[in-house]
Backbone as JSON Lines, residues from 0, in Angstrom:
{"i":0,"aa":"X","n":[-32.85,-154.16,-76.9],"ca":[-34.25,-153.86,-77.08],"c":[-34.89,-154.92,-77.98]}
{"i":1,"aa":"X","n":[-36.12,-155.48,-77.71],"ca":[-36.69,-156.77,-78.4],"c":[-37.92,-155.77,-79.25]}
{"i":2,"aa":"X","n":[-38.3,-155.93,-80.19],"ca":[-38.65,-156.0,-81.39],"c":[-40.26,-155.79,-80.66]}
{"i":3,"aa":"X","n":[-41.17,-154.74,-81.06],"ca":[-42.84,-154.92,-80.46],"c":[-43.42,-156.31,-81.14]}
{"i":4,"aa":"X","n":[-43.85,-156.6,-80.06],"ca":[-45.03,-157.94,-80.73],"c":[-46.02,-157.48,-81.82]}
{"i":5,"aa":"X","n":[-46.13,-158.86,-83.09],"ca":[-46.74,-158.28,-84.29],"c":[-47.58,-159.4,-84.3]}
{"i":6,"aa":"X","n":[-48.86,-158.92,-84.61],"ca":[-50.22,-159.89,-84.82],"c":[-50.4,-160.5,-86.16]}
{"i":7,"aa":"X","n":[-50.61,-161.89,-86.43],"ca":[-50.58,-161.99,-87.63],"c":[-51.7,-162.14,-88.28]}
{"i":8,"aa":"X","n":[-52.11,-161.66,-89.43],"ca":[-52.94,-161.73,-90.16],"c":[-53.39,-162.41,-91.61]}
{"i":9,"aa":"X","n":[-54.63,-163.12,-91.82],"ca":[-54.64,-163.53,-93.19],"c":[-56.33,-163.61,-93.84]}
{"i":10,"aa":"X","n":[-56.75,-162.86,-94.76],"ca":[-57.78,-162.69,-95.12],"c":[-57.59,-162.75,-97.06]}
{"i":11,"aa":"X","n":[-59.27,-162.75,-97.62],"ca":[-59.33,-162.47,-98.67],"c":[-60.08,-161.33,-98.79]}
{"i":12,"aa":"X","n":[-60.06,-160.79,-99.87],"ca":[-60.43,-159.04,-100.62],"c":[-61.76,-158.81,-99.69]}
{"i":13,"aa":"X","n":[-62.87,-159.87,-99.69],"ca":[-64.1,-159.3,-98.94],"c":[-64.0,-159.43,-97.55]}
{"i":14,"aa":"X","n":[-63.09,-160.03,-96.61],"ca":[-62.94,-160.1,-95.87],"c":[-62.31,-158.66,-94.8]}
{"i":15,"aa":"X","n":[-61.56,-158.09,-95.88],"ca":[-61.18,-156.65,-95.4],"c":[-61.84,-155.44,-94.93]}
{"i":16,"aa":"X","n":[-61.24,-155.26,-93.73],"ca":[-62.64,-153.63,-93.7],"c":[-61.32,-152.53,-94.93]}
{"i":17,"aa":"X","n":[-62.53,-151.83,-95.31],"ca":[-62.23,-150.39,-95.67],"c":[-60.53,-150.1,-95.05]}
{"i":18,"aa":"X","n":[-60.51,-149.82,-94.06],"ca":[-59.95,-149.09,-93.26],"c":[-58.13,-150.41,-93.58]}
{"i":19,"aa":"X","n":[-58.64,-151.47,-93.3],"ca":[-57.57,-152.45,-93.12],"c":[-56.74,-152.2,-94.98]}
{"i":20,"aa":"X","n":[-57.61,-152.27,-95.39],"ca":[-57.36,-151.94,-97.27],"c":[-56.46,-150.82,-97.13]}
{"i":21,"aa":"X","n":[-57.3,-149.67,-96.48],"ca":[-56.67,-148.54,-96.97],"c":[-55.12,-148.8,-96.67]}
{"i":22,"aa":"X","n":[-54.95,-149.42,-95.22],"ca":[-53.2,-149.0,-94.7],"c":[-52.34,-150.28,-95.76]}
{"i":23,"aa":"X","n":[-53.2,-150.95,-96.53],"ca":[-52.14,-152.52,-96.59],"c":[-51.75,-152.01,-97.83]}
{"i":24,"aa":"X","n":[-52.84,-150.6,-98.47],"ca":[-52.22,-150.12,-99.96],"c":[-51.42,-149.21,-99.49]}
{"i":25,"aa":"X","n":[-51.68,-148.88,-98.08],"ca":[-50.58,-147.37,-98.01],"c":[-49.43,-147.72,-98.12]}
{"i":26,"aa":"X","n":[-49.26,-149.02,-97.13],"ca":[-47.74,-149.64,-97.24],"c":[-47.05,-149.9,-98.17]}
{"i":27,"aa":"X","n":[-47.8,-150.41,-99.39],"ca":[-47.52,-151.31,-100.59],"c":[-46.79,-149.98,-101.45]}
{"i":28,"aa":"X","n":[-47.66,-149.04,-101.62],"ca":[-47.22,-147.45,-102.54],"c":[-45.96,-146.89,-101.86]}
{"i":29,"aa":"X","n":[-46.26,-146.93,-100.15],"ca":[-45.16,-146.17,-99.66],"c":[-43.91,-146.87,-99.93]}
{"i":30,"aa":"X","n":[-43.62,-147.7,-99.5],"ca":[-42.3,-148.66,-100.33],"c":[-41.99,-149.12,-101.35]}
{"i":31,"aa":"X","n":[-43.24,-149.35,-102.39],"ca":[-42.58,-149.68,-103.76],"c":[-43.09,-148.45,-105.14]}
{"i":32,"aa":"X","n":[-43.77,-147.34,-104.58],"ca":[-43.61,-146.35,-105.51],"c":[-42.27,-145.36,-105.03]}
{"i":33,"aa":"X","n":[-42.79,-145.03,-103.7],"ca":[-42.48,-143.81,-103.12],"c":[-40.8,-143.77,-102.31]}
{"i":34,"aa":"X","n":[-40.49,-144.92,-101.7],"ca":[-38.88,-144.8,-101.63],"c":[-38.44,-145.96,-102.36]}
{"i":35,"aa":"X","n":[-38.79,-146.93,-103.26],"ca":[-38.33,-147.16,-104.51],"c":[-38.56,-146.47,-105.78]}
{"i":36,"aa":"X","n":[-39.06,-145.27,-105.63],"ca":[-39.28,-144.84,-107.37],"c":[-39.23,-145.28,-108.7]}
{"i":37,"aa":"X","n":[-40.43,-146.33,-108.1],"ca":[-40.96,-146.92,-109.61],"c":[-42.67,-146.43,-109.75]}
{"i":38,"aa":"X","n":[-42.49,-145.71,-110.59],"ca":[-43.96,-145.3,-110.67],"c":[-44.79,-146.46,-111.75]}
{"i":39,"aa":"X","n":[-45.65,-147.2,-111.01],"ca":[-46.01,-148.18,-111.96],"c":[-47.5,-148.91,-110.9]}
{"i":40,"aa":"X","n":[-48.34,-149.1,-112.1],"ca":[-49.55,-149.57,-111.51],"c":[-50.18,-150.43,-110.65]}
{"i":41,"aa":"X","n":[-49.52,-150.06,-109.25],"ca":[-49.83,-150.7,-108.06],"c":[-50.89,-151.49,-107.79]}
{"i":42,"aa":"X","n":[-51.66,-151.06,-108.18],"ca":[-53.42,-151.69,-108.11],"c":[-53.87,-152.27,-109.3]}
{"i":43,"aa":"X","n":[-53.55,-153.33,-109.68],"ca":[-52.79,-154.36,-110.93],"c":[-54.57,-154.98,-110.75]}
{"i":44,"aa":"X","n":[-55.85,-154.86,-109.93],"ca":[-56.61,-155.35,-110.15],"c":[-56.87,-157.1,-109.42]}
{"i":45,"aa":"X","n":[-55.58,-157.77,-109.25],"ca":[-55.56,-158.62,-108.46],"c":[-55.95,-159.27,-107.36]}
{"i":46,"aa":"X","n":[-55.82,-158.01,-106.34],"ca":[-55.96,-157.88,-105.09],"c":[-57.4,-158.31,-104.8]}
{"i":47,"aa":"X","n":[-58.53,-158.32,-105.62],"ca":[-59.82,-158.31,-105.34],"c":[-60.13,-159.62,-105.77]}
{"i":48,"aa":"X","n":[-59.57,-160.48,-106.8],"ca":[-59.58,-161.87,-107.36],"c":[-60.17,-162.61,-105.65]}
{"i":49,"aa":"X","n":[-61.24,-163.63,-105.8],"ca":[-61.53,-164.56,-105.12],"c":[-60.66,-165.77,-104.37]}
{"i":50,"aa":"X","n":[-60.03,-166.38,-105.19],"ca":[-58.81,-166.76,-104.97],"c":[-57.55,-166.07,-103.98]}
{"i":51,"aa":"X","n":[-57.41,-164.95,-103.51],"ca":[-56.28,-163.73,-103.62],"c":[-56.48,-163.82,-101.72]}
{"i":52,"aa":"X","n":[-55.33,-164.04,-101.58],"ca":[-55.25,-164.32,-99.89],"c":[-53.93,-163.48,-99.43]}
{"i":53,"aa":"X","n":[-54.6,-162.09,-98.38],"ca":[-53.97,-161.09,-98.48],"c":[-53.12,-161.6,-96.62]}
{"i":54,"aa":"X","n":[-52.04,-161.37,-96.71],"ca":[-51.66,-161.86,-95.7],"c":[-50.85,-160.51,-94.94]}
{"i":55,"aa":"X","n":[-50.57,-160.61,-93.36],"ca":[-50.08,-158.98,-92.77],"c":[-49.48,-159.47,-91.49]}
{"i":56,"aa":"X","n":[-48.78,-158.11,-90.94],"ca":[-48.29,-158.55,-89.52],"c":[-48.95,-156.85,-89.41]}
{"i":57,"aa":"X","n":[-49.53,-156.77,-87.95],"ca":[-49.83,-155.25,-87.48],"c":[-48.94,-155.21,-85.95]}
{"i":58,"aa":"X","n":[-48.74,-154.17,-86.17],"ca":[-48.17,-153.73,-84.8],"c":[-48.99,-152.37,-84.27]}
{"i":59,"aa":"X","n":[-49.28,-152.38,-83.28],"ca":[-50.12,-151.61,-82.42],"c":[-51.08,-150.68,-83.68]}
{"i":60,"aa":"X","n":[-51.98,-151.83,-84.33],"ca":[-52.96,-151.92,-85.06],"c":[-52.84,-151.18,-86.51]}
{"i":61,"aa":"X","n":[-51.02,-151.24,-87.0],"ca":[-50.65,-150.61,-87.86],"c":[-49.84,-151.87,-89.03]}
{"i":62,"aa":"X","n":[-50.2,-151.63,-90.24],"ca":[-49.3,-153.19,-90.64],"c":[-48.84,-152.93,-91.0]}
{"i":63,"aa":"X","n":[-46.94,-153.5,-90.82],"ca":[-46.01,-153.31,-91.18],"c":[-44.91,-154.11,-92.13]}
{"i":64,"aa":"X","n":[-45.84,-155.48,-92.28],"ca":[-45.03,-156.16,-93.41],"c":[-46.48,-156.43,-94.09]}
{"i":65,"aa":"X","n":[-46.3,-157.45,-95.37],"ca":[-47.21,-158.0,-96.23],"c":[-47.0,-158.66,-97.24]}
{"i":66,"aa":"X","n":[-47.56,-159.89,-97.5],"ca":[-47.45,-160.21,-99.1],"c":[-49.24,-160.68,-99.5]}
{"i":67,"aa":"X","n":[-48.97,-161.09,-100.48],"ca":[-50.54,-161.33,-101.36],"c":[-50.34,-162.91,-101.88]}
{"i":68,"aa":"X","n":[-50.95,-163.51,-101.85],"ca":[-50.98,-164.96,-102.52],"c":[-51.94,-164.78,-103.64]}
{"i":69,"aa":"X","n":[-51.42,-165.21,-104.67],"ca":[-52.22,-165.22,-105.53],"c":[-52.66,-166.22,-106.38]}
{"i":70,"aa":"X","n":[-53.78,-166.86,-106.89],"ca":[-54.72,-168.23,-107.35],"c":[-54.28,-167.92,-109.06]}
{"i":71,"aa":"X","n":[-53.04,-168.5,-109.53],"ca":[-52.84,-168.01,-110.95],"c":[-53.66,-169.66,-111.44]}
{"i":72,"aa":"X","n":[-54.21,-169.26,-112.65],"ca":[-54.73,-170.22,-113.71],"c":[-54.58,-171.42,-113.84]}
{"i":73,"aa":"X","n":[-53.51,-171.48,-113.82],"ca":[-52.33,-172.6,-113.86],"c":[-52.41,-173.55,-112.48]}
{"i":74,"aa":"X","n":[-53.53,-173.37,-111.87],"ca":[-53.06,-173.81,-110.42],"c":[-51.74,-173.66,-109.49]}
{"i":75,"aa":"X","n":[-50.84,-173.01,-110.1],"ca":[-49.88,-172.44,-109.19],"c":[-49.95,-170.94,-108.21]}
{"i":76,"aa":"X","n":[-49.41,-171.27,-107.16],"ca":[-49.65,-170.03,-106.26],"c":[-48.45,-169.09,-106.23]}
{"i":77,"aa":"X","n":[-48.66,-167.55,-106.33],"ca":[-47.84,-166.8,-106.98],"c":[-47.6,-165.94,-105.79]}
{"i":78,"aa":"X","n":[-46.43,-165.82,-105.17],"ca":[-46.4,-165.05,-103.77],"c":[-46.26,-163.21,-104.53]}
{"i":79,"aa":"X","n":[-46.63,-162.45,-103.86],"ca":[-46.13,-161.19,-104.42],"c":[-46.32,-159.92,-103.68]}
{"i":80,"aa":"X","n":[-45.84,-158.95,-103.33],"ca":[-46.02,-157.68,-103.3],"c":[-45.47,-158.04,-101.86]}
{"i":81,"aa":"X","n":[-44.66,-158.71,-101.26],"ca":[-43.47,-158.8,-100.32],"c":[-43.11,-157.56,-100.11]}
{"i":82,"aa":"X","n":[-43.68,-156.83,-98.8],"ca":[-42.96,-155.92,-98.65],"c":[-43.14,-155.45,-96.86]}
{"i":83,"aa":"X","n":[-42.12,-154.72,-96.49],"ca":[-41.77,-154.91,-94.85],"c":[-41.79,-152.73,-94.84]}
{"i":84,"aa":"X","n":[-42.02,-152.7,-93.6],"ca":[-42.02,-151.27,-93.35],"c":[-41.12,-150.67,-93.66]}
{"i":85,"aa":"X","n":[-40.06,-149.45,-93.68],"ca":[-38.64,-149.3,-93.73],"c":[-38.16,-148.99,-91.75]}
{"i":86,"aa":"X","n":[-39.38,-148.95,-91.41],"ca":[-38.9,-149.25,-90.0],"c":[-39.27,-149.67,-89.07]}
{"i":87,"aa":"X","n":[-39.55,-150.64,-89.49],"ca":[-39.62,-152.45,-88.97],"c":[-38.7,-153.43,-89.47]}
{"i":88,"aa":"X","n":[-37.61,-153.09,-90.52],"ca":[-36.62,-153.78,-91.56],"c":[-35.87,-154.65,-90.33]}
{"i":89,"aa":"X","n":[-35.74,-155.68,-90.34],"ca":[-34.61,-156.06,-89.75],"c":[-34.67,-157.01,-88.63]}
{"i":90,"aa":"X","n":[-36.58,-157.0,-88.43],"ca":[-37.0,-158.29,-87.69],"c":[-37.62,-159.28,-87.7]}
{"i":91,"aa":"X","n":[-37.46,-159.75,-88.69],"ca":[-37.62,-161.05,-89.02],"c":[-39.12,-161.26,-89.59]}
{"i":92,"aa":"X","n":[-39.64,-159.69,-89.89],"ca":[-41.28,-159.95,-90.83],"c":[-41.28,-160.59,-91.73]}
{"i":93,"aa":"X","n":[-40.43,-160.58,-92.8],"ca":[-40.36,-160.87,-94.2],"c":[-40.38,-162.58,-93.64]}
{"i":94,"aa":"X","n":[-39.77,-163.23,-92.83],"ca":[-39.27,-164.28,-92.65],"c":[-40.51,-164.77,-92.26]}
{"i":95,"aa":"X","n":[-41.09,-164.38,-91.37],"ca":[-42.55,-164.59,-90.72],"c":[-43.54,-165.12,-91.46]}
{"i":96,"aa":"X","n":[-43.81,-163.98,-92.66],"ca":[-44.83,-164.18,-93.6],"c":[-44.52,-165.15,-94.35]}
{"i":97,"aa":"X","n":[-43.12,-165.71,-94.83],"ca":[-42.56,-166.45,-95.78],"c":[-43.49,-168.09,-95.27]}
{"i":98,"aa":"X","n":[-42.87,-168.06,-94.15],"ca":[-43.34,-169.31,-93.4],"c":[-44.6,-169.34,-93.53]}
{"i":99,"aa":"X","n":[-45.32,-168.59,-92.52],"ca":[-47.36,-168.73,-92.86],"c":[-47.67,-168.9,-94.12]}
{"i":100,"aa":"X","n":[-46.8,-167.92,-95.4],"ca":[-47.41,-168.73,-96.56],"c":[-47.41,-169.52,-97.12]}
{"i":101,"aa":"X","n":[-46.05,-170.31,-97.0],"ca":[-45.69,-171.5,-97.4],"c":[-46.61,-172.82,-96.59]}
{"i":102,"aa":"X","n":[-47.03,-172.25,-95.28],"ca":[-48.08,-172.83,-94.7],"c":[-49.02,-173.18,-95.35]}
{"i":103,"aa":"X","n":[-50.22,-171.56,-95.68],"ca":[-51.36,-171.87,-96.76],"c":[-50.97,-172.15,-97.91]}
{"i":104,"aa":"X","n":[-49.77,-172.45,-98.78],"ca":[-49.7,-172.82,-100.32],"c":[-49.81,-174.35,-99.77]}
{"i":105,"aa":"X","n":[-49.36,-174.96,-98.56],"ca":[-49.23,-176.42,-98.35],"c":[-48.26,-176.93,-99.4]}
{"i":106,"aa":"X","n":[-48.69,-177.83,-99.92],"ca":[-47.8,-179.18,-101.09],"c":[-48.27,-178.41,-102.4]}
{"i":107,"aa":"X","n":[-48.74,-177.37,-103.04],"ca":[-48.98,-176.86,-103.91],"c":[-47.72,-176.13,-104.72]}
{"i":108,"aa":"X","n":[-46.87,-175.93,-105.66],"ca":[-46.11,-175.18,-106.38],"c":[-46.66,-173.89,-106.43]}
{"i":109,"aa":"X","n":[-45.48,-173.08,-106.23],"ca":[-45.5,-171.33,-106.01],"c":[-44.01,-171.07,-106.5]}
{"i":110,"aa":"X","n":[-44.57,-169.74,-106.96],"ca":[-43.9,-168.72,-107.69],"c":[-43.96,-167.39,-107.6]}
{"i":111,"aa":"X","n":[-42.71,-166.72,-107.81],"ca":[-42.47,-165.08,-106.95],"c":[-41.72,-164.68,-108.32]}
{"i":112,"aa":"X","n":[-41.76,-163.59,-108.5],"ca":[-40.9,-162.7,-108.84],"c":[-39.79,-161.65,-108.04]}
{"i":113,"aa":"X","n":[-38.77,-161.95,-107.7],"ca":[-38.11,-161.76,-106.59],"c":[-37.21,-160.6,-107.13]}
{"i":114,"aa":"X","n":[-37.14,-159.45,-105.98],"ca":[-35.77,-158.18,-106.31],"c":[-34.24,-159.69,-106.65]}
{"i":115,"aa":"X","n":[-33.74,-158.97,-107.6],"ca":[-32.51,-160.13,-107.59],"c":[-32.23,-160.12,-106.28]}
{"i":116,"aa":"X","n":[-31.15,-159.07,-105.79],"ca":[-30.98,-158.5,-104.65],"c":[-31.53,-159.71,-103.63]}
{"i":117,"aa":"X","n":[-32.67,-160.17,-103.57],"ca":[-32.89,-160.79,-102.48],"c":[-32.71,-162.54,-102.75]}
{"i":118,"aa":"X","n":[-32.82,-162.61,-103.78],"ca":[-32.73,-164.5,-104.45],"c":[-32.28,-165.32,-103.37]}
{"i":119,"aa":"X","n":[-31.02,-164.81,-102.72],"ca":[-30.89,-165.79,-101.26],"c":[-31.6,-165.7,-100.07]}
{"i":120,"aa":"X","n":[-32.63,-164.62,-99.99],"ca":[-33.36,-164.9,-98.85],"c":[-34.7,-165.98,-99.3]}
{"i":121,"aa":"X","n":[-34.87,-165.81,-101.04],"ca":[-36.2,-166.54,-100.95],"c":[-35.7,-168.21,-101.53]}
{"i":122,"aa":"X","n":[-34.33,-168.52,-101.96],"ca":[-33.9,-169.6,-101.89],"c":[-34.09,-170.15,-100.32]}
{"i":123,"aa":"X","n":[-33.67,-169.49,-99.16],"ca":[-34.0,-170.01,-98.03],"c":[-34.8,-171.07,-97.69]}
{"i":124,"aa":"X","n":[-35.95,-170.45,-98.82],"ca":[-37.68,-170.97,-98.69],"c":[-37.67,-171.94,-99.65]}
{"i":125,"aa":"X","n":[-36.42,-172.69,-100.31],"ca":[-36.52,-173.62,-101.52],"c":[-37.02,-173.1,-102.99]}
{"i":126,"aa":"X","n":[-36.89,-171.5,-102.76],"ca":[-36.92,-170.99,-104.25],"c":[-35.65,-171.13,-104.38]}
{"i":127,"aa":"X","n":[-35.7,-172.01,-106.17],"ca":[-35.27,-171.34,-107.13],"c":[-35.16,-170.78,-108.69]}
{"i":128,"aa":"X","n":[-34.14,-170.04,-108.88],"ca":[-34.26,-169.81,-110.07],"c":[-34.71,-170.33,-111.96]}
{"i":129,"aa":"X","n":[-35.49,-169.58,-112.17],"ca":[-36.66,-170.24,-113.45],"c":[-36.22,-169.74,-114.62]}
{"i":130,"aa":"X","n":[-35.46,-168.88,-114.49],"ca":[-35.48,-168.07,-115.82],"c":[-34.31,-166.94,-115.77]}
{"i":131,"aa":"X","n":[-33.46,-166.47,-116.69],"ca":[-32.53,-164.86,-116.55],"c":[-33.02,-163.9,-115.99]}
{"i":132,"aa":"X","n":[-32.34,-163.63,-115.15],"ca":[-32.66,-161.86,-114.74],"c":[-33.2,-160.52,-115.6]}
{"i":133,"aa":"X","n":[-33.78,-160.03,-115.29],"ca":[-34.7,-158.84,-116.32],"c":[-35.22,-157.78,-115.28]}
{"i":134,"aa":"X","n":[-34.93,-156.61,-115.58],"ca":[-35.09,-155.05,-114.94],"c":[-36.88,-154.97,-115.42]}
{"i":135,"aa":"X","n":[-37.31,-154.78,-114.22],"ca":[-39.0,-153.93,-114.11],"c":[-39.05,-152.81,-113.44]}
{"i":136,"aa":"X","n":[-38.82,-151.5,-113.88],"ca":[-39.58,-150.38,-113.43],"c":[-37.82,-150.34,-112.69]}
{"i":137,"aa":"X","n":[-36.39,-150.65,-113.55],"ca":[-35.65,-149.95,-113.11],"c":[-34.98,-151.01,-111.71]}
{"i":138,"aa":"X","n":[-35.11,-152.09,-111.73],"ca":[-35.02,-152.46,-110.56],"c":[-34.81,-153.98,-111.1]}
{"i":139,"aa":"X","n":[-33.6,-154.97,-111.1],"ca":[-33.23,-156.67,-111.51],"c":[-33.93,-156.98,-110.6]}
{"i":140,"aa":"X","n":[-34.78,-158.24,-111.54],"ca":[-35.71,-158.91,-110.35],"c":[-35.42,-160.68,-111.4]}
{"i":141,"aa":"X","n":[-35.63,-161.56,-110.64],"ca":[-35.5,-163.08,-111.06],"c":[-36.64,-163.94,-111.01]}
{"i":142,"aa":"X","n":[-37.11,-164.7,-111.93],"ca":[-38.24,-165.57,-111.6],"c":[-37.8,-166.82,-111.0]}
{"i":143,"aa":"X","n":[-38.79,-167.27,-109.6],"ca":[-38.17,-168.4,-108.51],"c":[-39.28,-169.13,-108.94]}
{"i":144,"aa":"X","n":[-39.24,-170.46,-108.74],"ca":[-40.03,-171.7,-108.11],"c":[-39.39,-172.51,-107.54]}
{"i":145,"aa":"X","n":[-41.12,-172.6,-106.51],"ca":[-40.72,-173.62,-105.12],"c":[-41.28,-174.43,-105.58]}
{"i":146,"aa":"X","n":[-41.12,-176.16,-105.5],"ca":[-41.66,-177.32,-106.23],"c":[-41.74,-178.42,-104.74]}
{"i":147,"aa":"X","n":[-42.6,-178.56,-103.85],"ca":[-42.51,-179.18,-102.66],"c":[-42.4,-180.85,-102.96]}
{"i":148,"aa":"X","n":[-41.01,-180.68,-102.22],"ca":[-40.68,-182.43,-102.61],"c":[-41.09,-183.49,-101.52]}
């Protein structure tokens, strides 16, 4: 069985309808509050930044992976809130989005805060490790940078 075709998507905060918002937070809570149990302030305020380039895959007009690019200060671009359906896991979304964003960061330096757990999928992408490992909300996560050579 082959995998449903997924549309890809990439917008900023005003660019969103209502409706597209609502499911890209449903996703975001449903996987990283609700079957990760970290209760912690999802809506960090970010998401609406000018800069802030919300990126998606939908499947039959439902989105099932996502990350957020984010315009930090520093001129570095900060990938974050990486997260895939729990059942859609296993086809190659995460991998998808990795690519398109590394697309829009272009020759620019980016930075993630990565589940440890995953460090070799986002080394893949020429992250690496910046700093020791450190628990957020219960959960080892590692700071990566990508430095395009």
């Amino acid at each position: 069985m082959h995998p449903r075709q997924s549309t890809l998507h990439l917008a900023s905060f005003a660019d969103l309808s209502a409706r597209t918002l609502h499911d890209l937070l449903r996703l975001r809570i449903d996987v990283f509050v609700v079957e990760q149990e970290c209760p912690y302030p999802e809506l960090d305020g970010r998401d609406v930044e000018p800069g802030t380039r919300h990126l998606w895959l939908e499947q039959d007009g439902v989105p099932v992976a996502y990350l957020r690019i984010l315009a930090d200060p520093d001129g570095v671009e900060r990938i974050g809130r990486v997260v895939v359906a729990k059942q859609a896991r296993g086809d190659g979304h995460a991998g998808r989005l990795m690519t398109e964003a590394l697309a829009v960061i272009g020759a620019r330096t980016s930075v993630l805060e990565a589940q440890a757990h995953l460090a070799g999928f986002y080394a893949r992408y020429g992250y690496s490790p910046t700093g020791p490992e450190y628990v957020e909300d219960g959960i080892p996560h590692l700071p990566m940078r990508r430095v395009p050579g």
